[in-house]
C-alpha positions in Angstrom: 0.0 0.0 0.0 1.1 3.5 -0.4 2.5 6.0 2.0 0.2 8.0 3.8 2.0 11.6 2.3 1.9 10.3 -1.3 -1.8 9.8 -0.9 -2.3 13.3 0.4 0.4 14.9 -2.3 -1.8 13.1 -4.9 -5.0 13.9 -3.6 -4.4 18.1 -3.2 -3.9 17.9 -6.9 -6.7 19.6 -9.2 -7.2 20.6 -12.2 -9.9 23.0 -12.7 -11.3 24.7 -15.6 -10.7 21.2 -17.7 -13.9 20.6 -19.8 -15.5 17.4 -18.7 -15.4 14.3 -21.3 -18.8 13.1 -22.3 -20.4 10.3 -23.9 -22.1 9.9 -27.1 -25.4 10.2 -25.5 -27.2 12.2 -23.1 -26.2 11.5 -20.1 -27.8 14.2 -17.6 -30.8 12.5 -18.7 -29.6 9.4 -18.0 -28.8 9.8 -14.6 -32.2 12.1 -14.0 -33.7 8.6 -14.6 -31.6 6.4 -11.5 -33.3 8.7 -7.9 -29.8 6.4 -6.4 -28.1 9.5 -7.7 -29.7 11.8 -5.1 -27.9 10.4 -2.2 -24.7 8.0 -3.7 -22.3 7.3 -6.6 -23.2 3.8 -7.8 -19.9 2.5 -8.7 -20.7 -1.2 -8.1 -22.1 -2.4 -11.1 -20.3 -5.7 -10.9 -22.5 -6.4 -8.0 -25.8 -4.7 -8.4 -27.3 -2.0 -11.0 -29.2 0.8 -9.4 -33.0 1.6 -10.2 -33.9 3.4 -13.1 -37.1 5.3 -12.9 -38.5 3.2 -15.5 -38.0 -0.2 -13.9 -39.6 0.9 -10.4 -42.7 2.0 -12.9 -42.3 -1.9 -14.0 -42.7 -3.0 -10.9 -45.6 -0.7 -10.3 -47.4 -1.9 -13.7 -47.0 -5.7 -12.0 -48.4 -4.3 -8.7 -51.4 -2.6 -10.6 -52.1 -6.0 -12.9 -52.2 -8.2 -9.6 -54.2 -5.2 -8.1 -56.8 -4.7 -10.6 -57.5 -7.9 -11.5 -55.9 -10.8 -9.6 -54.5 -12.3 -11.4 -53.9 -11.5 -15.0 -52.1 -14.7 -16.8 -51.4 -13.6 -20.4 -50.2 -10.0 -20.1 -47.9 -11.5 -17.1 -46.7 -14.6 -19.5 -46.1 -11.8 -22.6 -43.6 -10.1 -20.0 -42.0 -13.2 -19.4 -41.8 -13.6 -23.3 -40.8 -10.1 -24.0 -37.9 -10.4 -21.3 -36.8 -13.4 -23.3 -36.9 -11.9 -26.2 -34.8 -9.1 -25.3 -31.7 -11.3 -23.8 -32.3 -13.4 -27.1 -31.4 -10.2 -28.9 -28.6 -8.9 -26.8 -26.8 -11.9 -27.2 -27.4 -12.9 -31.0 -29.3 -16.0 -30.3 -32.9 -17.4 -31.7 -35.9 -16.6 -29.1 -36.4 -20.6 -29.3 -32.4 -20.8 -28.0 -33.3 -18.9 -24.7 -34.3 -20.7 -21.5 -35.8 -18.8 -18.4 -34.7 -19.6 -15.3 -33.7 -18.3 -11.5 -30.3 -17.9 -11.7 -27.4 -18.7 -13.2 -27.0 -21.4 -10.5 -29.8 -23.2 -11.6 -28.9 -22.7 -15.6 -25.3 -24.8 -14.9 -27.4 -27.4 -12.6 -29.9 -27.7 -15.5 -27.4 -28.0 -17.9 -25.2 -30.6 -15.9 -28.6 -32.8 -15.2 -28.6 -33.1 -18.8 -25.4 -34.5 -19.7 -24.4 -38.1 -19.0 -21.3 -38.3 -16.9 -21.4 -42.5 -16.4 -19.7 -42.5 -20.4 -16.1 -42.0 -21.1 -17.1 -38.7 -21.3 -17.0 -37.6 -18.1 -14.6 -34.8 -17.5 -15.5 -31.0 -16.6 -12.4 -28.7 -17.1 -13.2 -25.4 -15.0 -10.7 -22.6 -14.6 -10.1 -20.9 -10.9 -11.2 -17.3 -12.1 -14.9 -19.1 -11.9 -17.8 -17.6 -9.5 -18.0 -20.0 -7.1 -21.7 -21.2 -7.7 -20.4 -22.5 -11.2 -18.2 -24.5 -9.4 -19.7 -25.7 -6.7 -22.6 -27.5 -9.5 -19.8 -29.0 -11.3 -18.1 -30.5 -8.1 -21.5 -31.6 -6.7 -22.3 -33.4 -9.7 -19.4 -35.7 -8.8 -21.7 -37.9 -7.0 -23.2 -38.8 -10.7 -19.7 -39.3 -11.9 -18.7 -35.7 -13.2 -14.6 -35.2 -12.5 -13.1 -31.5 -12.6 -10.0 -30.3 -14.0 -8.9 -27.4 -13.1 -7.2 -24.5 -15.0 -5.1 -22.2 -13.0 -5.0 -18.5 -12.7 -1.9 -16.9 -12.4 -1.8 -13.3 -11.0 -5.2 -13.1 -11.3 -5.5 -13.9 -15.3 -6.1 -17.3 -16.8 -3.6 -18.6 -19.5 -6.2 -19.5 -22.0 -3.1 -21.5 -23.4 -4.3 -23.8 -20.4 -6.9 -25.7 -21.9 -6.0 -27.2 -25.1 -3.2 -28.7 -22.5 -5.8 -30.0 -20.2 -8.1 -31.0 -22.6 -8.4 -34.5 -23.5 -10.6 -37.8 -24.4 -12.1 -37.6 -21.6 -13.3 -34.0 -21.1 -17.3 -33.6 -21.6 -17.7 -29.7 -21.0 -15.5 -27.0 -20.8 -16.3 -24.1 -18.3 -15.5 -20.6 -18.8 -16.3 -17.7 -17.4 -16.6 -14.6 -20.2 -15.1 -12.6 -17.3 -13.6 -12.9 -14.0 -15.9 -11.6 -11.2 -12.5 -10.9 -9.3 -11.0 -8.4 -11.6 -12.7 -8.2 -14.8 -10.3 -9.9 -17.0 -11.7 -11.4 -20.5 -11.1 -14.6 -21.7 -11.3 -15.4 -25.1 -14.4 -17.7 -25.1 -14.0 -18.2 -29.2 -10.9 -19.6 -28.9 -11.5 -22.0 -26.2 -14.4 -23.1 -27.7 -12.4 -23.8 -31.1 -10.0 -25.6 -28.7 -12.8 -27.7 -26.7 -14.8 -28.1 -29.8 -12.0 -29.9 -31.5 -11.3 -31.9 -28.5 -15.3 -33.1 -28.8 -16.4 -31.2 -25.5 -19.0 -28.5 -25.3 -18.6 -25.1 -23.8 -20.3 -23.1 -21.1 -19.7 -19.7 -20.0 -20.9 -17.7 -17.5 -21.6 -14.1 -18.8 -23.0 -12.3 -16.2 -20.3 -9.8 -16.2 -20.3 -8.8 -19.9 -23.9 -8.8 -20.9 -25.1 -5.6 -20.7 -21.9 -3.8 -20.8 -20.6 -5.2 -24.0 -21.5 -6.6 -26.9 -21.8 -11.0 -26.6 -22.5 -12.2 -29.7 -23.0 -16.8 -29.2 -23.1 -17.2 -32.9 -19.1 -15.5 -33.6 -18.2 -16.7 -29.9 -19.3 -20.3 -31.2 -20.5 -21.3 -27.5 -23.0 -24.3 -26.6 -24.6 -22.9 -23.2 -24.1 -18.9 -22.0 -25.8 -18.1 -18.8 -26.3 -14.5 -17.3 -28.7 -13.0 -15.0 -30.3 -9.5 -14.8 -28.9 -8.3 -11.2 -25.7 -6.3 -12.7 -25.0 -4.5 -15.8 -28.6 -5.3 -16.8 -30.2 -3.1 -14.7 -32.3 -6.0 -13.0 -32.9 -7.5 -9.8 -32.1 -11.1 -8.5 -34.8 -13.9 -9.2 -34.4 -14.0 -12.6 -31.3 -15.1 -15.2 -31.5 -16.7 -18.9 -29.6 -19.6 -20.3 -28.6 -20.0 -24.2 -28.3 -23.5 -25.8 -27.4 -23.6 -29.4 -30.3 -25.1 -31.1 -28.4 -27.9 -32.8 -27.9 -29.4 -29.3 -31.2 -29.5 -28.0 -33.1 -32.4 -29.7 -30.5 -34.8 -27.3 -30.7 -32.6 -24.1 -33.3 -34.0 -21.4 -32.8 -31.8 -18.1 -33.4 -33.5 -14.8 -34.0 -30.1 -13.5 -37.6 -29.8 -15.1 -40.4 -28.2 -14.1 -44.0 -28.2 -15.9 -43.1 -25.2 -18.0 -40.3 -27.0 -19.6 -43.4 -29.5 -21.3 -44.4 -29.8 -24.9 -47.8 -28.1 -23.5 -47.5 -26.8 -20.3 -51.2 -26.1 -20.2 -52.3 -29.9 -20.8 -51.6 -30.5 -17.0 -50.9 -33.9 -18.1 -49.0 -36.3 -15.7 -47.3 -38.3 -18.1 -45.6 -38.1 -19.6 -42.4 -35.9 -19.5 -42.4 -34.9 -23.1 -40.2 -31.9 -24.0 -40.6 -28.3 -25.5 -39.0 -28.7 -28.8 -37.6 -25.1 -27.8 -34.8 -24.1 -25.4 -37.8 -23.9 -22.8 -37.1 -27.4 -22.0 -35.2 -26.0 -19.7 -37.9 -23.4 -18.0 -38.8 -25.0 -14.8 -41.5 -23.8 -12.3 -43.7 -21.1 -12.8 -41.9 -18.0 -13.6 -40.6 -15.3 -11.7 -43.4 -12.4 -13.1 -42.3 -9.6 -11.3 -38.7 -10.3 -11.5 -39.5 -10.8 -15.3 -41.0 -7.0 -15.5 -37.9 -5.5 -14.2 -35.5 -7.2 -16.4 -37.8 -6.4 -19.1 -37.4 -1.9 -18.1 -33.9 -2.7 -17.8 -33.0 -4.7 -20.8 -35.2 -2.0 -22.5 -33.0 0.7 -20.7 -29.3 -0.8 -21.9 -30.7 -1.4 -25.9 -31.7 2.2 -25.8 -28.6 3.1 -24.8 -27.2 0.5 -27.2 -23.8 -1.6 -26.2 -21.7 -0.1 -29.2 -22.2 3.2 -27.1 -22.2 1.6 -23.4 -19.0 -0.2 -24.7 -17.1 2.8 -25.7 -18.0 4.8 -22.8 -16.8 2.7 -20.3 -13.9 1.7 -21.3 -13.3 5.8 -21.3 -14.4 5.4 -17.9 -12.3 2.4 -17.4 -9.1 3.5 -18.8 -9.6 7.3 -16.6 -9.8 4.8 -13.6 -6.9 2.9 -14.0 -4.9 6.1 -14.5 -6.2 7.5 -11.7 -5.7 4.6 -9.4 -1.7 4.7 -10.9 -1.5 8.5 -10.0 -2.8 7.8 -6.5 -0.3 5.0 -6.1 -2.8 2.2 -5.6 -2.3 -1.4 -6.2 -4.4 -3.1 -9.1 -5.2 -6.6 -9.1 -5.5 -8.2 -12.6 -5.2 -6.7 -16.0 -3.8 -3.0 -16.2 -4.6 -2.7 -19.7 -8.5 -1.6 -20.4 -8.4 -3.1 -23.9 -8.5 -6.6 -21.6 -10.8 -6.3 -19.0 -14.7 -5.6 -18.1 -14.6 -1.7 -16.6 -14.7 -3.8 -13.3 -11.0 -2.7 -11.7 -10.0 -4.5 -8.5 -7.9 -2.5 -6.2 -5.4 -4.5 -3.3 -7.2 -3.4 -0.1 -6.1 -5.8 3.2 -9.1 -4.2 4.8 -11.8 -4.2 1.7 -15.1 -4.7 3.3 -14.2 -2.1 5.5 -13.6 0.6 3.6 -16.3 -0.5 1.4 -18.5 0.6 4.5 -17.0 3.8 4.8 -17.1 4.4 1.9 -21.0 3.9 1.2 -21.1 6.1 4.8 -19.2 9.1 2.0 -22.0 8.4 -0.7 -19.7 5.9 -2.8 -21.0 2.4 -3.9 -18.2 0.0 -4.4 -18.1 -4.0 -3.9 -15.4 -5.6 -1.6 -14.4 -9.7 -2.4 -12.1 -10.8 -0.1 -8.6 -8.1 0.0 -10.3 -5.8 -3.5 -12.2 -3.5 -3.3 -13.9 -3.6 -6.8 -15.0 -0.4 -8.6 -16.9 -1.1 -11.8 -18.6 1.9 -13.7 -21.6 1.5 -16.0 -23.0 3.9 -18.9 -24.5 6.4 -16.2 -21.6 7.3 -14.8 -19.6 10.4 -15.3 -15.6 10.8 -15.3 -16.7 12.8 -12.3 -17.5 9.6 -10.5 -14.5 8.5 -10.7 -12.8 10.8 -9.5 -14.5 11.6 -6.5 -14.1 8.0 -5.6 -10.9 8.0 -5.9 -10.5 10.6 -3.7 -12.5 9.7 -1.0 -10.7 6.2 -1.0 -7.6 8.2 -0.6 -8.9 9.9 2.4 -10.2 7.2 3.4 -7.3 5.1 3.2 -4.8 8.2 4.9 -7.6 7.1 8.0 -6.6 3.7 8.1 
């Protein structure tokens, strides 16, 4: 960590008068749409998005529905649809490629109920850089024969030269995370799926922290399953998440994780037997999440009006300002210091993380502690003003400590 003077030499330096850089959009508007602004800098997109005007007014049209009359079935269902539709798009897939589910814990455990892991075939090959729920399906699913190899990360970047060593005969699926929940850093998920593709294994990855901040496109990335939910740079809430399966696959894919939406004809309320949606919705499950569905719906709406050519380009500005700022200020990043190979999720070396993520949120700044970082990760309503005044309240902060 750095001196306590260096942080104060860095921090009494201004630079007034400088016009402020601004994105190709209109963001004043923007941010007259998220009331979080009112009170706190939401810097923790990584985590969670803040509310937009428009997605409380989601949740209100819900309330209003249920209010009004009860219960209203098909307008709730269309919402469901509509929210489907939207990920469907912002990912380049087919609407009948999409899945709705709860999370992307339950996506992996549907997907892993539907592979055969008593064949020769019965190798996962995970790398360390993994949110844990990804990894904790695969382990479990040990006790139906599944084995895990592990890629290593080395200071906090995997070697995506890794898996074309660790694959083999053996390997059934190969899971990759788009990016690291740690520190941002990108793999290239077309490559390793060339790699596992040749080796005969499918491909997983867990998206959840590039969809909505960047473009994902399944069809160039070549991918067999991509799960991501709605809670962080989708401007969502929990409850709800979507899972592609490339349509060639699903003829030959019978979930054990079913529910009766995942029938031919849900609306038979037939017994037997377990026929299958000829669609990815063989792997829908329980009734859907309807409110949860309205809110992804107002803020998948919210990031394709932006659109995530724009939201791209503006925060890697935002991105690339932070990391100079953090080098100014002396700080330690963990991870990639290059923007051009990261998510604009920066992890910053802090012993005491969730601590000064606390007093930090007590000085009206939203950031996200994992273990020793203390993550910052702007979205497209944040200014380079943001930034700045969070790096100089850490730096106060810090000269506290």
């Amino acid at each position: 960590m750095p001196d306590v003077q260096s942080l104060k030499e860095v921090a009494a330096v201004s630079q007034p008068g400088l016009p402020s850089i601004r994105p190709p959009f209109d963001l004043d508007e923007i941010r007259r749409r998220i009331p979080l602004f009112g009170t706190a800098i939401p810097l923790n997109s990584c985590s969670q998005g803040p509310l937009m005007a428009s997605t409380r007014d989601a949740a209100t049209e819900f309330l209003d529905s249920w209010d009004r009359r009860g219960m209203d079935w098909a307008a709730w269902i269309a919402e469901v649809e509509t929210a489907r539709a939207l990920f469907a798009r912002l990912i380049n897939a087919s609407l009948d490629e999409v899945a709705v589910t709860t999370s992307v814990s339950a996506a992996a455990a549907s997907v892993a109920s539907a592979l055969d892991f008593s064949a020769h075939r019965n190798r996962i090959l995970i790398s360390d850089a993994e949110f844990p729920t990804v990894a904790h399906v695969w382990q479990a699913f040990g006790k139906y024969g599944a084995k895990v190899d592990w890629v290593p990360s080395i200071s906090g970047e995997i070697d995506i030269e890794e898996y074309p060593r660790r694959l083999g005969p053996h390997t059934a699926l190969v899971s990759a995370c788009h990016a690291s929940y740690k520190n941002g850093s990108r793999q290239d998920l077309a490559k390793i799926s060339q790699w596992a593709h040749e080796a005969g294994a499918l491909v997983f990855a867990d998206a959840y922290q590039t969809v909505g901040v960047e473009p994902v496109d399944v069809k160039d990335l070549g991918i067999d399953f991509l799960a991501a939910g709605c809670l962080k740079y989708l401007m969502g809430t929990a409850g709800i998440a979507f899972l592609y399966i490339r349509r060639e696959l699903l003829e030959n894919l019978e979930p054990a994780v079913t529910g009766w939406f995942g029938r031919h004809d849900p609306f038979s309320f037939q017994l037997t037997p377990v026929d299958w949606s000829d669609s990815a919705r063989r792997f829908d499950t329980g009734t859907p999440a309807v409110l949860n569905a309205y809110l992804a719906r107002a803020g998948m709406e919210a990031v394709s009006e932006v659109g995530l050519e724009a939201i791209t380009g503006w925060t890697r500005t935002l991105s690339e300002h932070l990391l100079h700022g953090l080098e100014e200020r002396g700080l330690e990043v963990l991870g990639p210091r290059d923007w051009r190979r990261k998510t604009p999720l920066t992890a910053i070396l802090c012993p005491d993380a969730a601590k000064v993520e606390a007093l930090l949120k007590g000085r009206g700044i939203l950031a996200s502690a994992r273990g020793d970082a203390l993550r910052l990760a702007p979205h497209f309503f944040n200014a380079i003003e943001d930034i700045d005044q969070a790096l100089d309240t850490l730096v106060e902060i810090l000269e506290g400590l």
